[in-house]
N, C-alpha and C positions, 0 to 999 in steps of 0.2 A: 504494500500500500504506500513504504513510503517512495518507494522508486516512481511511482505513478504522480504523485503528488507533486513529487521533485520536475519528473519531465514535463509535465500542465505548468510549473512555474516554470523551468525554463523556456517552455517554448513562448509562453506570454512574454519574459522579459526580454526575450532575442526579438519578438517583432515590435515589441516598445520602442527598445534601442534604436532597430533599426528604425523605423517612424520618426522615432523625433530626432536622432541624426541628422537623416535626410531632409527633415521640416526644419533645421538650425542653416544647414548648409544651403537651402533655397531660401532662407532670411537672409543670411550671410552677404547673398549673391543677388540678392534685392527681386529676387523673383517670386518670393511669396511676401507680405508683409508681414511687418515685425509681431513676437509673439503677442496677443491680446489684444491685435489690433483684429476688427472685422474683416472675412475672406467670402465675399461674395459673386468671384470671376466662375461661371460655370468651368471654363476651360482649367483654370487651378483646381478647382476644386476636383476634376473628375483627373485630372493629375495626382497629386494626393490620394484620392481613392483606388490611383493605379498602382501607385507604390506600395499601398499598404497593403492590399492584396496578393502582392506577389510576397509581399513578406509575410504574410498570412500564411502564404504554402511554406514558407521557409522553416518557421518556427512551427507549426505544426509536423512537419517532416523533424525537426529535430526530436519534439516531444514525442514523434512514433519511434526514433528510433532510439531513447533512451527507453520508452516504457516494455521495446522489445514485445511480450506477448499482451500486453494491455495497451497496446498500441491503438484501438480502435478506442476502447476509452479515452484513452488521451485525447484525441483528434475528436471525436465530439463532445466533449467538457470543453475543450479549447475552443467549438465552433459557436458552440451553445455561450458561456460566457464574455465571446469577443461580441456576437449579439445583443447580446444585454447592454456592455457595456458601448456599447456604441447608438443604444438608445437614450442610455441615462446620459451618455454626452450629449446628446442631443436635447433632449430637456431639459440640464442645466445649465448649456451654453447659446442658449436663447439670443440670437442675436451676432452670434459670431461668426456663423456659416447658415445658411437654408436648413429647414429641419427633411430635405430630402436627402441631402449629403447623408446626417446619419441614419436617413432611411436605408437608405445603398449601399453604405458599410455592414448594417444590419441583414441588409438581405445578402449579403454578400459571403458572409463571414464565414458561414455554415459549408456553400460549396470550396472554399479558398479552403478550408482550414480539411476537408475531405479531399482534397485534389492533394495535398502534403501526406495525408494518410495513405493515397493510392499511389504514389511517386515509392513511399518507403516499399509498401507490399511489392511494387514492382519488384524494385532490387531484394528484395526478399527472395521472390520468387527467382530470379535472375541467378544469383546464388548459390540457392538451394539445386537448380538446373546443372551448374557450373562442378556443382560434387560430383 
């Protein structure tokens, strides 16, 4: 259980990282505005939702491959709370971005973080082929 637990936090804090990295580095570089300022460009914003979706597969591939056979757990606790939490962003940060942005994270979340589950079983499968 605790290995399961550990890789559900891993994989959230590798696609945090990566998120607000890449959200510093496009402040940085004046192509998103500064933090707390409102982000209203459909075209940023559906940037943004590009990125964090791939790193959605990221960290959810690394949560499958630390949880090894609870790997399928991982990747829906991961899809299932990157959900949530990208609705409750959305309702507290009223004002900061469209409440569709975190509509689309939200719907999002579930296939991004199953597409990282299906990448690991691949090379599972791949692998196990390879014996």
């Amino acid at each position: 259980m605790i290995r399961l637990i550990l890789s559900i936090l891993a994989g959230f804090v590798v696609t945090a990282i990566l998120s607000t990295g890449t959200d510093f580095a496009f402040e940085s570089a004046g192509i998103l505005p500064p933090y707390g300022q409102p982000l209203m460009d459909t075209g940023l914003l559906l940037l943004a939702t590009s990125y964090r979706a791939i790193y959605q597969v990221i960290g959810s591939y690394l949560a499958a491959l630390l949880a090894r056979d609870r790997a399928n757990t991982a990747v829906w606790t991961l899809g299932i709370l990157g959900a949530a939490i990208w609705l409750v962003g959305g309702l507290t940060m009223k004002g900061y971005a469209p409440f569709w942005y975190s509509l689309l994270g939200a719907v999002l979340s579930l296939p991004t973080t199953l597409l990282g589950g299906k990448l690991y079983a691949l090379k599972m499968e791949k692998t196990a082929a390879a014996k």
